[in-house]
N, C-alpha and C positions, 0 to 999 in steps of 0.2 A: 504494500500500500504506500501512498505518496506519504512527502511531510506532511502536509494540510489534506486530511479523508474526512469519511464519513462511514461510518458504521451503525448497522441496525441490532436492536436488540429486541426483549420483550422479557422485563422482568419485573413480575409484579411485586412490590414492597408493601405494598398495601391496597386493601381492595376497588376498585375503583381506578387506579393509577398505575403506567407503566409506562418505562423508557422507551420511545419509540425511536429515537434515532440520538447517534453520540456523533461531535464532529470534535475531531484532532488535529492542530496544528500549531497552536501559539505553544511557544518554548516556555514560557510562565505564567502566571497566575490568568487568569482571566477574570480583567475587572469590571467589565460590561457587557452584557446582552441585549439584542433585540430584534426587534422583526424589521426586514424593507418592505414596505409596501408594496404590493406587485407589480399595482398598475395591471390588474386584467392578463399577467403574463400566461397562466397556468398552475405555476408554480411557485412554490414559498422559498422566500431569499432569508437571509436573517445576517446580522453583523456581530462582530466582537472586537473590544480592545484588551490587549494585554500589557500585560507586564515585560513583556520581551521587545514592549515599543512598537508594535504589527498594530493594524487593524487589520481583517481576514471578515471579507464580504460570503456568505456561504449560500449556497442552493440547494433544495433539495432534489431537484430536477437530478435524472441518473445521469450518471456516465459526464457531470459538468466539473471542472475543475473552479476550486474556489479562488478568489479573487485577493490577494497579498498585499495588502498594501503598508509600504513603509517609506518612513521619512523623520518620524518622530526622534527624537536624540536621545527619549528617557520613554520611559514608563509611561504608557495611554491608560488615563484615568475615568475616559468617559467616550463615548462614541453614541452617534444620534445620527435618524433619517427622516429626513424631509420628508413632506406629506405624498411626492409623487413617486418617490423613492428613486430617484434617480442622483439624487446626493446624499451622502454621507458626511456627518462632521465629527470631525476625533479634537482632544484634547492632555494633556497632561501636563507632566511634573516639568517642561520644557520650555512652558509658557504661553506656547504656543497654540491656534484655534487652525484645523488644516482640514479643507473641501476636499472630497474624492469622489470621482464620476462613477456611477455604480454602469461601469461596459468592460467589459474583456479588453477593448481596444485602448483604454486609459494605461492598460500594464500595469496597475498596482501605483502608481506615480500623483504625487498630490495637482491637483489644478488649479488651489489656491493656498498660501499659507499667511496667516495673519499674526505676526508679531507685536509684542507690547499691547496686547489685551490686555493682562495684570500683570501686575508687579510681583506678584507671588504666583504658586502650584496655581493650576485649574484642576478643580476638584468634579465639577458637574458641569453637565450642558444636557438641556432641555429643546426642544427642536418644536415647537406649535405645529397641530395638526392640521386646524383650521386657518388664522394668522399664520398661513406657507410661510412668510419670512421674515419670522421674527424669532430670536434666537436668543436662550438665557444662560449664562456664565455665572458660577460661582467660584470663589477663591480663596487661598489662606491669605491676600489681602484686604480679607475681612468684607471685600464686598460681593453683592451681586450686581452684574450686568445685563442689559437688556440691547440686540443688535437688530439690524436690520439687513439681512443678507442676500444680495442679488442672485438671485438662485431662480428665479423664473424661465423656463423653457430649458432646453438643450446646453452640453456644452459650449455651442457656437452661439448664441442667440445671448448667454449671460455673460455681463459684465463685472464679474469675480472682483475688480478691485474699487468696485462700489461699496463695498459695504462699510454701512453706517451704522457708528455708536448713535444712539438714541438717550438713554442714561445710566445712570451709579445707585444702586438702593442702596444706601447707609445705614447700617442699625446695628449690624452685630458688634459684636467687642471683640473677637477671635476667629480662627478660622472658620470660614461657611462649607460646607464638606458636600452639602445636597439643594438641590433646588429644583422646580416644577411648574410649567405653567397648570390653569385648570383647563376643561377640556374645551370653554370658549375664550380661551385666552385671556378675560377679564383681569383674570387675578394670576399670582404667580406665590410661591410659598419657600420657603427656604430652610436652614437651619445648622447650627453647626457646634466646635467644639465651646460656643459659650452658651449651653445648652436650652436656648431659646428657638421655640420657632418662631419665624416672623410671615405676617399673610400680607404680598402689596398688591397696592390697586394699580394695574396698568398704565390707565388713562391718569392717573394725577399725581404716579409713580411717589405713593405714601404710604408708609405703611400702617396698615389699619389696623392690626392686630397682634398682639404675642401671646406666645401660648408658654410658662413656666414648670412644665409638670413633667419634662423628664430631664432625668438627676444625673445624668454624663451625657456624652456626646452625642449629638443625632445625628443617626446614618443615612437615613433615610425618608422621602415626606411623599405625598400623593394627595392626588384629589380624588374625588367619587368624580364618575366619568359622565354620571344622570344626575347629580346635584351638587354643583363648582362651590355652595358655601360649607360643604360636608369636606374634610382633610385630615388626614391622620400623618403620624410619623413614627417614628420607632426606633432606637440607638443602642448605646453600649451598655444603660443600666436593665436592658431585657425585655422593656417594656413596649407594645402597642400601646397608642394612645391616639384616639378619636375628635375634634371639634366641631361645632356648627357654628359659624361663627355670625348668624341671625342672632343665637339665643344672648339676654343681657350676660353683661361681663359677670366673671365669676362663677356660670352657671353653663361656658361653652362646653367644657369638660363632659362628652356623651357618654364616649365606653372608654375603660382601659383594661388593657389584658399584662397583668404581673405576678411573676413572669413569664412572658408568652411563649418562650423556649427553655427547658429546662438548663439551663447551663449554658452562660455566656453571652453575648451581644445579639440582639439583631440586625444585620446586615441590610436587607431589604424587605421592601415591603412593594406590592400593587393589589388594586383593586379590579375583575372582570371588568369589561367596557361593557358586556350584554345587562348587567343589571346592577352593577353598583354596591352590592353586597357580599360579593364573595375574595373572600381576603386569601392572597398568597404570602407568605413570608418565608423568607432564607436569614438561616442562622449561626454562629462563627462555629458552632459543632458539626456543623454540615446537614442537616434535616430541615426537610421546608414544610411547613402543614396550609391548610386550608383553614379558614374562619366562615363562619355563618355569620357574619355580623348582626342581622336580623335577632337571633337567636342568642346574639352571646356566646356561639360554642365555638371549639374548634370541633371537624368535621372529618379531618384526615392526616397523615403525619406520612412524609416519603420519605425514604435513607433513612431512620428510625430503628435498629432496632434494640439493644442491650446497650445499657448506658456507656458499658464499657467498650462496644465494637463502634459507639458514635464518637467516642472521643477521639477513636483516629479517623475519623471523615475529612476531606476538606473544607474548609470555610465556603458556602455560597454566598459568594460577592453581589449576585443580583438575578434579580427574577424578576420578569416581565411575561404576560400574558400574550398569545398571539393564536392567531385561527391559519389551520390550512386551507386548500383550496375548495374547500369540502363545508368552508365556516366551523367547525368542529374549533373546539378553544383549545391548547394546548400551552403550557410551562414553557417557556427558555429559561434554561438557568447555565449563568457563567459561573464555575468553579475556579477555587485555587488550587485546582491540581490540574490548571491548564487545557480544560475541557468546555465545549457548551453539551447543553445535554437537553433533550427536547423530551417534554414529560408528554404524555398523550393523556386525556380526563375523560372518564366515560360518560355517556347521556346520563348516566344513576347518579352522578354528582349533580352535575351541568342541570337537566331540565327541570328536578327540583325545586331548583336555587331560582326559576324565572319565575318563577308565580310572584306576582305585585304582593308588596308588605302591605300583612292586614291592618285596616285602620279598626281603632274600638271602636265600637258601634256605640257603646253605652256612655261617651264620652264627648261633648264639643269639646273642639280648640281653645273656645275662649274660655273656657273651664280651668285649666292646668295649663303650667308652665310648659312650654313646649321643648321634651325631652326624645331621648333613641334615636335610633335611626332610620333614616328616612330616603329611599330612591326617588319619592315622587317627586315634585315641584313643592308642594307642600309639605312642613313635619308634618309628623303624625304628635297625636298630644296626650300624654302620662302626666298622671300624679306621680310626685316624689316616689310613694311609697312602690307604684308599678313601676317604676324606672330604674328603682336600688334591687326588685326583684328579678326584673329582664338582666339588670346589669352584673347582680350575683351569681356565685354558681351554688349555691347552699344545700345541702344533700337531704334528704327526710327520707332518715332512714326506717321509720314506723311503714313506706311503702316500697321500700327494697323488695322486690320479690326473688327468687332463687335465678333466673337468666337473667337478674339484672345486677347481679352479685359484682360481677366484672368491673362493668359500667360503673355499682358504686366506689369500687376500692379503687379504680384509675380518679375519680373524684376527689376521695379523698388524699388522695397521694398528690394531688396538684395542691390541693388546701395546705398541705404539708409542705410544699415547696414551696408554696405562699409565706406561709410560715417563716422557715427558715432563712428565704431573702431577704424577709425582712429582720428578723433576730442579725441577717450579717451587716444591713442596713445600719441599724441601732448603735452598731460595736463602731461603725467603723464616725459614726456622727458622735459617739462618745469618746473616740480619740481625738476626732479634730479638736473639738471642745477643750478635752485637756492640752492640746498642743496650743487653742487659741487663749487658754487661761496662761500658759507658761510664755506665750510673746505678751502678754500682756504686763504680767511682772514684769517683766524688763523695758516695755516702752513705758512705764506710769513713772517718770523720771523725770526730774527740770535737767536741761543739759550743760554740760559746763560750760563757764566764760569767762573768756573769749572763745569760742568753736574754733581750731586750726583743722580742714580740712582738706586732706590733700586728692586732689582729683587728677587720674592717672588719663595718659595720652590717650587719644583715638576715638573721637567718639562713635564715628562709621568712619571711613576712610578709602581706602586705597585702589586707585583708579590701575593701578603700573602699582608693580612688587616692590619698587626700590624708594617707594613715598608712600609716607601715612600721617595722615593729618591727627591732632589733639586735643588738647585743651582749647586751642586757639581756636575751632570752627566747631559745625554743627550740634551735637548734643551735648556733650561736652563743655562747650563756649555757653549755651545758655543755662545749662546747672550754675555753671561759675557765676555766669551774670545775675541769676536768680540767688543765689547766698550770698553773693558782695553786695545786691544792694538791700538787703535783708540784717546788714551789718556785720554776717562773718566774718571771718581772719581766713582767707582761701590762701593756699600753697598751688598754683599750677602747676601742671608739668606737661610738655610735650616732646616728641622725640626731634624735629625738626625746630631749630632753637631763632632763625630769624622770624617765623611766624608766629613763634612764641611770644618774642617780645612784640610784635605791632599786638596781638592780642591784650597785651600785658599792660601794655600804652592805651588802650581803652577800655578797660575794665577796671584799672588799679587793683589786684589784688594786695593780698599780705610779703605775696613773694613767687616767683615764677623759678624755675628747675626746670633744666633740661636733661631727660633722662628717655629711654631706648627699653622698652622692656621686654627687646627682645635681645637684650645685650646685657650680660652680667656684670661684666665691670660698669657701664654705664649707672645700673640700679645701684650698686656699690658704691661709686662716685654722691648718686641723685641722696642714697639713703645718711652718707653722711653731712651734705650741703643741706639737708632740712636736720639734721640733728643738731645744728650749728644754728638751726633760725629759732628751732621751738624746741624746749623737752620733752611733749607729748604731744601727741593727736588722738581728737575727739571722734573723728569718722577719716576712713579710706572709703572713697569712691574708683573703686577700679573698671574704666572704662574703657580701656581700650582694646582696641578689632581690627582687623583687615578684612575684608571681601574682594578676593579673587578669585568668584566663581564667575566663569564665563557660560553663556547661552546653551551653546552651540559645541560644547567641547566636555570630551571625559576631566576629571581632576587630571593634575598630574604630580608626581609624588614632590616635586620642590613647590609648587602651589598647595599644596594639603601640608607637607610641612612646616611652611611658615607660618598656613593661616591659625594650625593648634599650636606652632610654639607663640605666636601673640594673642591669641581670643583665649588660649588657656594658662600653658605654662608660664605666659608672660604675667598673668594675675597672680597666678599662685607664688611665682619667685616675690615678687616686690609686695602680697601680703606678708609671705614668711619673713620678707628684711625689717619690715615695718612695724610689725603684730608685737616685735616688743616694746617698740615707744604707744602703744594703743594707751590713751588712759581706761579708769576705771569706768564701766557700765558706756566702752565707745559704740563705735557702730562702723560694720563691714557692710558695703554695698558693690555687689556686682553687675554690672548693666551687663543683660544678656538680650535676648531677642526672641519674638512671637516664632522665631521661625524653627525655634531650639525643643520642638516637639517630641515625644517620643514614640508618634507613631510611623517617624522615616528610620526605624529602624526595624530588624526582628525581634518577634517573641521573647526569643533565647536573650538576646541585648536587654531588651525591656526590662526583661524579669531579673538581670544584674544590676543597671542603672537605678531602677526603683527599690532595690531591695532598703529597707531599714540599717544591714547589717553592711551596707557599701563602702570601703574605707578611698582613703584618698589614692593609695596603692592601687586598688581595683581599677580606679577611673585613669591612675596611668598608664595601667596596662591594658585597658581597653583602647586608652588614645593610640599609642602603638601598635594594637591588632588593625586598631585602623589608617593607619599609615604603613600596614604591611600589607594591605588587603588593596591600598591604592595603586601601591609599587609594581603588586603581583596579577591586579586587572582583575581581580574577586571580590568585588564588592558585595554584590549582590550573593554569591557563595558565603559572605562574613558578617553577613543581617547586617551592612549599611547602603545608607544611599548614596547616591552621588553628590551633593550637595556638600561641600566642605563648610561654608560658613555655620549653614543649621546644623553640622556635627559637632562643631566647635561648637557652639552657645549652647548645646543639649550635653555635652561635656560640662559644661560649664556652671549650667544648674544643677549635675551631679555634684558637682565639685562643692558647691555652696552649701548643698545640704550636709556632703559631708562634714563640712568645715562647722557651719552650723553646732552639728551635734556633737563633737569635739570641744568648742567656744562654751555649752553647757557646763563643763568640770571646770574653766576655767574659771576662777576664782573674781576676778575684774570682770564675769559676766558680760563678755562682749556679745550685742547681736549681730548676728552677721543675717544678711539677705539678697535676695536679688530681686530686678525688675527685668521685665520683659517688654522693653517697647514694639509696639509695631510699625506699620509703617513713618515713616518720616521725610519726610523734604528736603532730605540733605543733599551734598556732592557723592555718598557713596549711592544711594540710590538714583543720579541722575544717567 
């Protein structure tokens, strides 16, 4: 069989469900799914992005070879088809938004590539079914984007480099990871890792709504595809969760399902377009179920089976819905083990699920609040008490009868999982608590005076390897200027010493130092010319960085290792020289960066970086696996990304917390901390 096949299978996991067709060809994870539209061909198309930076256009038609397309420089995050199906749009960690003509005769080769979208990863892209060419972009620079893409007719007929930004929705605080329009384009929905969803109005591009109810990252958001004020989303703390956003504030909240996968994140979620109620989700243990939303239940559960044969599944990165040619509805789901995999769903599920949701006959609308869910144009209308019981799963075990023995004990065994998330819930809101009572002692302080605070080189920087800017320009330069006119005693320092002083010349501080901190004698020299100015300092501010990651280009090992010996070990050397003039009850601040996340690494990484038990040794011998894995072209072999700067600043608020919990025994009780700017206006981001 070729690199890129297709193979049939037929294997029932559950009843009702089975694999009808698996396609092979992306070399890693596959992080998107979906259908092309046919356009009347005959035959069903379907697309995928991976991880290996492909998109791969696929047919089910026999005997067609699949369609390869590359161009991408990193990892393809998102991939989407125009309503005629005739274009494809891919995106990823690259930056980059790239057109592909779905013909044999394109050769896999992009038709249009759009640079400087965002400034950060493109995490999503949504493609309007109906509004043919308007196009939504989400990103870790925290925004969502709205396009306008010339994509009307034929390759020859469209004008590819018309396309127009229209606008920026602004709202979140952190990266946006998912986004959707609804299914008349009115509205658009989003959500990300500051775990807010947000709902915006197209036409006055505002956002009209947030939704606070799940408690880590959102992976995932959708609309009901027969009623655009109905939306749900679903993320890392396991939860489905539903709004209507008619009903008054406070009371959108319809259904939530916790936890709606026994173990670990929800990856994705869609809702059927034939009726609006029938919920598919994929889960990071690899099992996707069905939902009866109507109902409250779940309805079906595929790759499922012993808890212990699902924990080595792979993660299903995403499920979408699609019909053959036949209208029959059937699963796409992109796996991370590098597969799409086409679920086939019999009439016994499917025709059920189209019967119109009953309305209560014994009930007006204008009676009750209007709760549940609803396909029609209209909710339907519950009293509280029928809405907490639609919305329960509560077992009455007084009518258990013997064949329904099963049925009750899978009941209660979810009540028990209910349970237990939440008992881990509890623990883990009772540690933050204690950790937020123990920053608390130590900020409930007057600070000493005069404040000597020395604020280290670079606040972004470096355009060329052989220049880094400091104190004197962008974040950096405005800290200083916000504590000198605040009355501090600031100590500058930058490693380029003529810019130093014009900085120095208009800011007046306490005293300026020229020091290199990527240069040991220089920190040597720096740490005795301030031991000569002050006996102590009140705070180190260590801010300095370099960003020399290019576009378009692998690392390469003298670019990765400069940028960890200054975004890390240049902190950590001129903390250690410094950390003994600190006075008592000082303060350590790290400026690191939004982009310093730990989901661009692996599992395996993650679960060292975050450990409690991480010493500062750990984090340098991780920094050197990763500058061995640059050298030797295995990144991805070594759980990292490409990304040098966001490795450094994710080194970096390892490093703090280690340092952190160390600075505890110390007796002068210093705080140390970091902050994580995101975007900014500087020269390194111009």
């Amino acid at each position: 069989m070729s690199a890129a096949e297709c193979s049939s299978a037929s294997v029932p996991i559950n009843p009702g469900l089975s694999i009808a067709r698996v396609f092979k060809g992306h070399k890693g994870p596959v992080t998107r799914a979906v259908q092309v539209p046919s356009g009347g061909a005959g035959f069903s198309q379907y697309a995928s992005s991976g991880g290996d930076g492909s998109v791969i256009i696929w047919s089910a038609k026999h005997n067609t070879r699949p369609l390869r397309c590359e161009g991408h420089s990193d990892r393809v995050t998102a991939v989407a088809a125009d309503a005629s199906g005739r274009w494809i749009a891919s995106a990823g960690v690259d930056k980059t938004i790239r057109l592909w003509y779905n013909a044999p005769s394109s050769n896999g080769v992009s038709s249009a590539v759009y640079k400087g979208c965002h400034t950060g990863v493109i995490r999503d892209l949504d493609w309007s079914q109906t509004q043919t060419d308007l196009m939504l972009t989400c990103s870790d620079d925290k925004t969502v984007k709205l396009w306008k893409m010339p994509v009307g007719g034929d390759r020859r007929s469209a004008n590819l480099q018309d396309r127009k930004f229209l606008c920026s929705l602004v709202g979140h605080s952190n990266w946006v990871l998912t986004c959707a329009f609804s299914a008349d384009a009115a509205s658009a929905v989003s959500g990300g890792e500051d775990r807010t969803v947000r709902v915006w109005d197209i036409e006055t591009k505002t956002n009209f709504a947030c939704f606070y109810d799940n408690t880590l990252s959102v992976r995932s958001v959708t609309f009901s595809p027969v009623t655009p004020q109905l939306l749900g989303a679903a993320g890392d703390d396991g939860s489905i969760n539903f709004w209507d956003t008619r009903l008054p504030t406070g009371e959108q909240l319809v259904q939530r399902y916790s936890p709606a996968h026994d173990r670990g994140s929800v990856l994705s979620i869609a809702l059927c377009p034939d009726n609006g109620h029938l919920l598919a989700s994929g889960g990071r243990q690899g099992d996707i179920r069905l939902w009866d939303l109507r109902e409250g239940r779940r309805i079906a559960c595929v790759a499922q089976g012993k808890a212990e044969a699902a924990a080595r599944l792979p993660p299903v990165n995403s499920v979408r819905w699609c019909q053959d040619v036949d209208g029959r509805y059937e699963l796409i789901i992109g796996s991370a083990d590098g597969q799409v995999y086409i679920w086939d769903i019999e009439d016994s599920i499917i025709l059920p699920m189209r019967a119109p949701t009953p309305v209560l006959a014994d009930l007006r609308p204008s009676e009750g609040p209007l709760r549940g869910y609803s396909t029609s144009p209209a909710p339907v209308a519950f009293t509280r008490s029928e809405a907490a019981a639609a919305m329960s799963r509560t077992l009455d075990l007084g009518s258990v009868t013997t064949e329904a023995v099963p049925k009750a004990m899978e009941a209660v065994g979810d009540q028990l999982l209910v349970i237990q998330r939440t008992m881990e819930l509890i623990e883990k809101r009772v540690q933050l608590m204690e950790d937020k009572v123990a920053n608390l002692e130590l900020n409930l302080r007057a600070p000493q005076s005069p404040l000597k605070l020395e604020n280290m080189p670079g606040d972004d920087n470096q355009a060329i390897p052989d220049e880094t800017t400091g104190a004197n320009k962008g974040i950096g330069f405005e800290v200083c200027k916000r504590l000198i006119g605040e009355g501090v005693r600031v100590i500058m320092t930058a490693r380029d010493e003529e810019r130093l002083k014009q900085a120095a010349d208009i800011l007046k501080p306490y005293a300026a130092v020229q020091l290199d901190v990527a240069d040991d004698a220089s920190i040597e020299a720096g740490k005795s010319q301030i031991a000569r100015l002050t006996p102590s300092i009140d705070a180190l501010i260590n801010n300095a960085a370099v960003l020399l990651d290019e576009d378009d280009s692998k690392p390469s090992y003298d670019r990765a290792r400069l940028t960890i010996e200054v975004n890390l070990y240049g902190c950590m050397k001129v903390t250690e020289a410094l950390k003994p003039m600190m006075a008592g009850k000082g303060r350590v601040v790290n400026v690191s960066s939004g982009l310093g996340n730990l989901s661009q690494v692996s599992e395996a990484v993650q679960n060292r970086l975050a450990s409690k038990n991480c010493t500062v040794r750990e984090i340098m011998e991780i920094a050197n696996e990763y500058l061995e894995a640059v050298k030797g072209r295995r990144l991805a072999e070594a759980g990292f990304a490409d990304g040098m700067y966001g490795t450094s600043k994710l080194l970096l608020i390892a490093w703090t917390k280690a340092l952190a919990r160390e600075a505890m025994e110390d007796p002068r009780r210093i705080l140390v901390t970091t902050c994580t700017p995101g975007y900014c206006a500087t020269d390194m981001t111009k």
